[in-house]
mmJSON file of the N, C-alpha and C atoms, coordinates in Angstrom:
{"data_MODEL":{"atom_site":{
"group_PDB":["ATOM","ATOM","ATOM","ATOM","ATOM","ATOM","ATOM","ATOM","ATOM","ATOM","ATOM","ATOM","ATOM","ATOM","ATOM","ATOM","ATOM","ATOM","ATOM","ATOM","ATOM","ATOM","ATOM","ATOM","ATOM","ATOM","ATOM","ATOM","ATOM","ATOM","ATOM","ATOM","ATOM","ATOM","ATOM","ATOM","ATOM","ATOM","ATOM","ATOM","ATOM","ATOM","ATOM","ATOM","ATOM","ATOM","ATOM","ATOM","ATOM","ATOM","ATOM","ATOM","ATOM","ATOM","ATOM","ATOM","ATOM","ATOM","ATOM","ATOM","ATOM","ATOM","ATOM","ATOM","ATOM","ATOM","ATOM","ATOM","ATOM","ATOM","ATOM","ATOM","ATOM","ATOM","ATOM","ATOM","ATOM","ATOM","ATOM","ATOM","ATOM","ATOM","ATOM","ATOM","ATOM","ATOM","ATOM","ATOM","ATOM","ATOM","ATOM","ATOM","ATOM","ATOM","ATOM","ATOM","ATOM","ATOM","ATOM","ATOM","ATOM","ATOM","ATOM","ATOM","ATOM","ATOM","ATOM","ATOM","ATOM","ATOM","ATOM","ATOM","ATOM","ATOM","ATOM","ATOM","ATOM","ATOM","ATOM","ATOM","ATOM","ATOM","ATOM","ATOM","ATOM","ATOM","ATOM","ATOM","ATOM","ATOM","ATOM","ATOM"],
"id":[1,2,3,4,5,6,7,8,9,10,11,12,13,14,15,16,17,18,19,20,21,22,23,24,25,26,27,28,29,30,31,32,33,34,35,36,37,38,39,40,41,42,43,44,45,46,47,48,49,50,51,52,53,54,55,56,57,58,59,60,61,62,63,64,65,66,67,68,69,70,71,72,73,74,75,76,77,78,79,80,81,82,83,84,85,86,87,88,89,90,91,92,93,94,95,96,97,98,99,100,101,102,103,104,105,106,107,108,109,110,111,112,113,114,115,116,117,118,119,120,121,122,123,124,125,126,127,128,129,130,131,132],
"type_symbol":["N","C","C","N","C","C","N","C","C","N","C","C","N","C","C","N","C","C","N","C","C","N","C","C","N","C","C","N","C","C","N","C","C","N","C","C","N","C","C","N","C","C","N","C","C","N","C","C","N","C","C","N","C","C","N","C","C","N","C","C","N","C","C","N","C","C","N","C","C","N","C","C","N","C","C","N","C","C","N","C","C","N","C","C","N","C","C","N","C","C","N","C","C","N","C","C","N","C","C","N","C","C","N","C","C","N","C","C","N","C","C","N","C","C","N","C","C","N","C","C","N","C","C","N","C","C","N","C","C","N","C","C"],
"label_atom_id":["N","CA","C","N","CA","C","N","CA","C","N","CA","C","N","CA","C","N","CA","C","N","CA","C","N","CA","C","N","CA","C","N","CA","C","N","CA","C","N","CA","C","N","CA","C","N","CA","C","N","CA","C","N","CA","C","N","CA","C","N","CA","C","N","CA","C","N","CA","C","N","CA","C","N","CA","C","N","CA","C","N","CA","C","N","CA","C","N","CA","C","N","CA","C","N","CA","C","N","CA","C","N","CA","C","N","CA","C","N","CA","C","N","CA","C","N","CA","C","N","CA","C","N","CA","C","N","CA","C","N","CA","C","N","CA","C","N","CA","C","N","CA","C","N","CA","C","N","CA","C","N","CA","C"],
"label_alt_id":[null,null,null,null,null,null,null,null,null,null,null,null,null,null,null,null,null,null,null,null,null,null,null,null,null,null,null,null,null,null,null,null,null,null,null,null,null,null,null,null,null,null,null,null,null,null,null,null,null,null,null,null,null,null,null,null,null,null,null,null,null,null,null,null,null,null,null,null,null,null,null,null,null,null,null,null,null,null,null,null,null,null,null,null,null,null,null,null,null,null,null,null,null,null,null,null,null,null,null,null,null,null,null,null,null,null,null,null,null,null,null,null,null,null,null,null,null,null,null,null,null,null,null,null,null,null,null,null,null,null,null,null],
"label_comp_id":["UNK","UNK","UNK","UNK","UNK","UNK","UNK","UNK","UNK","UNK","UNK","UNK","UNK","UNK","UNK","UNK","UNK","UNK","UNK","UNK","UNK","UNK","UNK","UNK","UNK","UNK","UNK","UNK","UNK","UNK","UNK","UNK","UNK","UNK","UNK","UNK","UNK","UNK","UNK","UNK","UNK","UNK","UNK","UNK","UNK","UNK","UNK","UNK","UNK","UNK","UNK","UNK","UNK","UNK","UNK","UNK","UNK","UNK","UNK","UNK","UNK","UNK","UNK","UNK","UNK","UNK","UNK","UNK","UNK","UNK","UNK","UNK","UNK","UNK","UNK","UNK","UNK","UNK","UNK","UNK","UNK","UNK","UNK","UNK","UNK","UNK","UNK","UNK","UNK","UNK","UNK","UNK","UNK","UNK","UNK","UNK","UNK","UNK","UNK","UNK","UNK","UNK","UNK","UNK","UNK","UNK","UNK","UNK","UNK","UNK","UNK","UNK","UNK","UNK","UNK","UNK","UNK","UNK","UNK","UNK","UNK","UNK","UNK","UNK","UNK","UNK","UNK","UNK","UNK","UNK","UNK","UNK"],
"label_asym_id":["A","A","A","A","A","A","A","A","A","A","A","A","A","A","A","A","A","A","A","A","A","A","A","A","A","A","A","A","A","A","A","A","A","A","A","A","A","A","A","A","A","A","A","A","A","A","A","A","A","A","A","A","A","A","A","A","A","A","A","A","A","A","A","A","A","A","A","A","A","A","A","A","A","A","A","A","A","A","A","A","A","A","A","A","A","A","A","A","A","A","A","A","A","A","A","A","A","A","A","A","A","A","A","A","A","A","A","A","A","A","A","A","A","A","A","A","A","A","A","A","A","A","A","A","A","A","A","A","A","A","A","A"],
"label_entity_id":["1","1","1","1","1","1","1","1","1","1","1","1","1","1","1","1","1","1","1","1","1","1","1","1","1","1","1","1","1","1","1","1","1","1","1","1","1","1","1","1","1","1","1","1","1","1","1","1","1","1","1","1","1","1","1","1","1","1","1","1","1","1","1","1","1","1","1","1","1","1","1","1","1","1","1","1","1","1","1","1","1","1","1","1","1","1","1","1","1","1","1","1","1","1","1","1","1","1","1","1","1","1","1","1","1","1","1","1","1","1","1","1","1","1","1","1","1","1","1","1","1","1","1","1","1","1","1","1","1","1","1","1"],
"label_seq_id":[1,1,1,2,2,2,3,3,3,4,4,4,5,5,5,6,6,6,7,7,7,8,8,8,9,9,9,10,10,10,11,11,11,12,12,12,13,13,13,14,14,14,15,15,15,16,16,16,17,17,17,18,18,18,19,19,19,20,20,20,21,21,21,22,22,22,23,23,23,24,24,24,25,25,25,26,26,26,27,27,27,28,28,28,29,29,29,30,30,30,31,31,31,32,32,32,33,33,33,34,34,34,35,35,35,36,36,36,37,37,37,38,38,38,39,39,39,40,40,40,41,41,41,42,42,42,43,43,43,44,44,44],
"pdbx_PDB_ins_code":[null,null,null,null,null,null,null,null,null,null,null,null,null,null,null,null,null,null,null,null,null,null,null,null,null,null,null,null,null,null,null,null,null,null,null,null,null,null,null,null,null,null,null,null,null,null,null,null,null,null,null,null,null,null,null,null,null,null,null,null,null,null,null,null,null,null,null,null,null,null,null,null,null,null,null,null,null,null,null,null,null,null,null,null,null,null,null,null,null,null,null,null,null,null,null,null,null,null,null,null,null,null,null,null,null,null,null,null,null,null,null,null,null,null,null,null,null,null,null,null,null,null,null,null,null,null,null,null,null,null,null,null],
"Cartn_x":[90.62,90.705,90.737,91.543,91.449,90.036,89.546,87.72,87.216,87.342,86.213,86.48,88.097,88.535,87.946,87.798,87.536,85.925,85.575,84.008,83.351,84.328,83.894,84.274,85.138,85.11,84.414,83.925,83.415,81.731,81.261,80.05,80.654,81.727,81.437,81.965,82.63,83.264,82.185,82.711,82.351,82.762,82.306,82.191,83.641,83.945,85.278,86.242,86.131,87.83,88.263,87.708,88.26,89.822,90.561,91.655,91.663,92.495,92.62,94.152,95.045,95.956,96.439,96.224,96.939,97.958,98.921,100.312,99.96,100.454,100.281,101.812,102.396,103.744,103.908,104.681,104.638,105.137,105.631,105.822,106.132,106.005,105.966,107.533,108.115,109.31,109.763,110.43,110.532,111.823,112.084,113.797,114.194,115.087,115.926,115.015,114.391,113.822,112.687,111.759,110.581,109.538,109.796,108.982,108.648,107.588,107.565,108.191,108.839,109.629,108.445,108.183,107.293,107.664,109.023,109.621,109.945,109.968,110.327,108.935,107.891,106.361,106.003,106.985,106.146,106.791,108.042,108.733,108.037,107.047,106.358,105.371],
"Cartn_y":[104.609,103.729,102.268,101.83,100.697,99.891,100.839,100.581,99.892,101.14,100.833,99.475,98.959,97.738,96.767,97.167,95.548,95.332,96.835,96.478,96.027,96.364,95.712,94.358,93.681,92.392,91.84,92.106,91.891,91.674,92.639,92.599,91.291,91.011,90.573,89.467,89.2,87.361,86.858,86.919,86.231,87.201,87.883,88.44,88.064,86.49,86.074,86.056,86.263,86.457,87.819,88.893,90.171,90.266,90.999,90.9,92.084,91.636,92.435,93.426,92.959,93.27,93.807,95.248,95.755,96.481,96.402,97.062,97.574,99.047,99.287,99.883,99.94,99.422,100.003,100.715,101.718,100.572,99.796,98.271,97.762,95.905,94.991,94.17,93.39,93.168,92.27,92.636,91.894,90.898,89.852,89.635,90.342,89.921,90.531,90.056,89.604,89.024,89.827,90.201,90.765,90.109,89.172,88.122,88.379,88.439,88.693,87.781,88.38,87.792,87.149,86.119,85.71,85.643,85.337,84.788,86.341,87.63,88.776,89.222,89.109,89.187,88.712,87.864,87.311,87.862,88.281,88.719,89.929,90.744,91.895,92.134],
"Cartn_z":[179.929,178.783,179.224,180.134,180.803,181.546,181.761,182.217,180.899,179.742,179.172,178.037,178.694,177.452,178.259,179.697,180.492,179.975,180.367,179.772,178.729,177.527,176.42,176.172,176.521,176.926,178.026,178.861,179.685,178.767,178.004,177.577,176.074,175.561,174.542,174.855,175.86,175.686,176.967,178.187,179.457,180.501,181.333,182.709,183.257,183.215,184.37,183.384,182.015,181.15,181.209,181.215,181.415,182.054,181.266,181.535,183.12,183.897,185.391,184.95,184.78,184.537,183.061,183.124,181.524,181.709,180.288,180.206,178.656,178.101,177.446,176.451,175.545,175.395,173.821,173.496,172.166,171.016,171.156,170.242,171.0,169.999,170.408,170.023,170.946,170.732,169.525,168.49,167.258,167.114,166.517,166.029,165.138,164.4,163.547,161.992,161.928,160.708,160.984,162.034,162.151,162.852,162.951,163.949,165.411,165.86,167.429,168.169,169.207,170.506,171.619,171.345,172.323,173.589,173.984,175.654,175.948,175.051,175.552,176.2,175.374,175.914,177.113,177.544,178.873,180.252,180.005,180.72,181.144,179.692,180.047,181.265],
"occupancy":[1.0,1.0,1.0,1.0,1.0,1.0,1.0,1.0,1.0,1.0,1.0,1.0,1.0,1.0,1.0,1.0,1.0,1.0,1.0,1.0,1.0,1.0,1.0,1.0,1.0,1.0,1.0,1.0,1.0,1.0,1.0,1.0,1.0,1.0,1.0,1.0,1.0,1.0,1.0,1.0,1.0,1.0,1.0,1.0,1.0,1.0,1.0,1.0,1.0,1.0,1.0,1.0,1.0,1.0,1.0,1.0,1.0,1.0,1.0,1.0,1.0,1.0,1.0,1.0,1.0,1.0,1.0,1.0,1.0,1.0,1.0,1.0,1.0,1.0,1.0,1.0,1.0,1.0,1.0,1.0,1.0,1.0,1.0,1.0,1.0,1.0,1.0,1.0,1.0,1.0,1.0,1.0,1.0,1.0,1.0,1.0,1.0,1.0,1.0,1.0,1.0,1.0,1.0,1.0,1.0,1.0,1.0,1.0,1.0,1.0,1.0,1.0,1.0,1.0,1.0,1.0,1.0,1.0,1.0,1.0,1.0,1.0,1.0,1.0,1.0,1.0,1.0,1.0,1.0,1.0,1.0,1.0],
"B_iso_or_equiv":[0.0,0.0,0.0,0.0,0.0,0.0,0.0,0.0,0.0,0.0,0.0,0.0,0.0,0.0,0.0,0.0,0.0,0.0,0.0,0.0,0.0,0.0,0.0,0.0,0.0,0.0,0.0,0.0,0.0,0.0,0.0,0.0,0.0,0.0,0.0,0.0,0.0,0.0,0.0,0.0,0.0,0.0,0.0,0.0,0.0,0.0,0.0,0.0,0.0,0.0,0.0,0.0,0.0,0.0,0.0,0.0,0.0,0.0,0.0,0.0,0.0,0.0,0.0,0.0,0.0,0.0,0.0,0.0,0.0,0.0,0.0,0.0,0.0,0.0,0.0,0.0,0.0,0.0,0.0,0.0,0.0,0.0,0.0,0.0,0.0,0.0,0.0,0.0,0.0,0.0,0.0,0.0,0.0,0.0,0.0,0.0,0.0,0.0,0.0,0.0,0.0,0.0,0.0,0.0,0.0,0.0,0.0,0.0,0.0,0.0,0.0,0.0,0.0,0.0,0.0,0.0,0.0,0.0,0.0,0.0,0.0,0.0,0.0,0.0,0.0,0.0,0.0,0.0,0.0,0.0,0.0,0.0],
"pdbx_formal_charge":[null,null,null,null,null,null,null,null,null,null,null,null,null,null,null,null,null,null,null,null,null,null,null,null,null,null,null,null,null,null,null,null,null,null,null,null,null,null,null,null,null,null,null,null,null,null,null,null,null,null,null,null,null,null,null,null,null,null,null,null,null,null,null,null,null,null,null,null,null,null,null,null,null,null,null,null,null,null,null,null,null,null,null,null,null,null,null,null,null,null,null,null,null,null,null,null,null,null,null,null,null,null,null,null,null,null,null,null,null,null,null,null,null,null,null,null,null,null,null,null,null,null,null,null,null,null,null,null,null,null,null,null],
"auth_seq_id":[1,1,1,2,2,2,3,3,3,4,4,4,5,5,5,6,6,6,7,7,7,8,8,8,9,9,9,10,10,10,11,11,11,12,12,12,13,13,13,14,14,14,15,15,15,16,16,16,17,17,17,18,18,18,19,19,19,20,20,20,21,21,21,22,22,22,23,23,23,24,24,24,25,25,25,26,26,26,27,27,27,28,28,28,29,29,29,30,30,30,31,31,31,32,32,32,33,33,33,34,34,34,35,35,35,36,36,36,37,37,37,38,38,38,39,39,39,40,40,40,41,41,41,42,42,42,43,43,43,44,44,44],
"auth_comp_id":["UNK","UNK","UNK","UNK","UNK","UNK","UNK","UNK","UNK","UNK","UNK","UNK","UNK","UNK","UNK","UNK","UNK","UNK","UNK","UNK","UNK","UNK","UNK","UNK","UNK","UNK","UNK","UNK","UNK","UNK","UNK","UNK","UNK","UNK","UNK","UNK","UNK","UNK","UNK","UNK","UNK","UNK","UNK","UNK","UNK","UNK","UNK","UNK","UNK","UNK","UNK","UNK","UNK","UNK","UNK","UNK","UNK","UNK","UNK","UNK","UNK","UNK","UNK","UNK","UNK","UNK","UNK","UNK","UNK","UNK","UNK","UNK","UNK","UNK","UNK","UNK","UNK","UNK","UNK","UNK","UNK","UNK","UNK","UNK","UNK","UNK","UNK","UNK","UNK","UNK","UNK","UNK","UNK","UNK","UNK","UNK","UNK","UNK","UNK","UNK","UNK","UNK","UNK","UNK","UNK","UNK","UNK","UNK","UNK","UNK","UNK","UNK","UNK","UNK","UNK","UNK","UNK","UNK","UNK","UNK","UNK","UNK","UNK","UNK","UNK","UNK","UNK","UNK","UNK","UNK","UNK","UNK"],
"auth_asym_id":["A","A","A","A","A","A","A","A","A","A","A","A","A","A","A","A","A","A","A","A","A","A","A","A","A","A","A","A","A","A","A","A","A","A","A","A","A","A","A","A","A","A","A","A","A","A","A","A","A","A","A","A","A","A","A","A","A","A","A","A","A","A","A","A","A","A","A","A","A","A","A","A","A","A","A","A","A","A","A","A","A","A","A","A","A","A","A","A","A","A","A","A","A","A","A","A","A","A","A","A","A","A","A","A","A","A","A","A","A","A","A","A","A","A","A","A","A","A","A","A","A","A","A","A","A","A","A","A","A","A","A","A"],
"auth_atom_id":["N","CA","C","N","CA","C","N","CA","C","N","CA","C","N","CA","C","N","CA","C","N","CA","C","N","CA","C","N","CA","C","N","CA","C","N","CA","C","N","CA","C","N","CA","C","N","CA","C","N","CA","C","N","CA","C","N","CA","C","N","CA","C","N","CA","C","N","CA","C","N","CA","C","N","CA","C","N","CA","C","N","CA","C","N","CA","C","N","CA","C","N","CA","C","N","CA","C","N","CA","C","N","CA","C","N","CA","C","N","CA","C","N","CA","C","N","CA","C","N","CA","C","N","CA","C","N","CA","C","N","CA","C","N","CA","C","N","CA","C","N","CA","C","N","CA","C","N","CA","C","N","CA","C"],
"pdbx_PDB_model_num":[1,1,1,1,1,1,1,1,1,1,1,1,1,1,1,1,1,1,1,1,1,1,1,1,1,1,1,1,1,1,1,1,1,1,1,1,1,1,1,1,1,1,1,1,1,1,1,1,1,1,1,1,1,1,1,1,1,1,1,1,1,1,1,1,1,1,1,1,1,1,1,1,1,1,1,1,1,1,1,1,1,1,1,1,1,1,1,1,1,1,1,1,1,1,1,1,1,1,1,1,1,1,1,1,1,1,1,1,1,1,1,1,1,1,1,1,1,1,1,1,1,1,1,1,1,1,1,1,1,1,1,1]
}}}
């Protein structure tokens, strides 16, 4: 699955943005209101 995401970015943006590095993650970290945790994301 990871192949075929690089490839399709790879065919639809630019060759050198393809992401190298994927993490795949059952949700995304929220606050208490519902808002995504951006500084928790990066830590990812």
């Amino acid at each position: 699955m990871v192949a075929d995401l690089q490839e399709f970015v790879k065919r639809a943006v630019a060759a050198y943005r393809y992401p190298r590095l994927d993490a795949f993650i059952d949700a995304l970290p929220r606050t208490e209101t519902g808002k995504l945790k951006r500084s928790a994301l990066k830590t990812l």
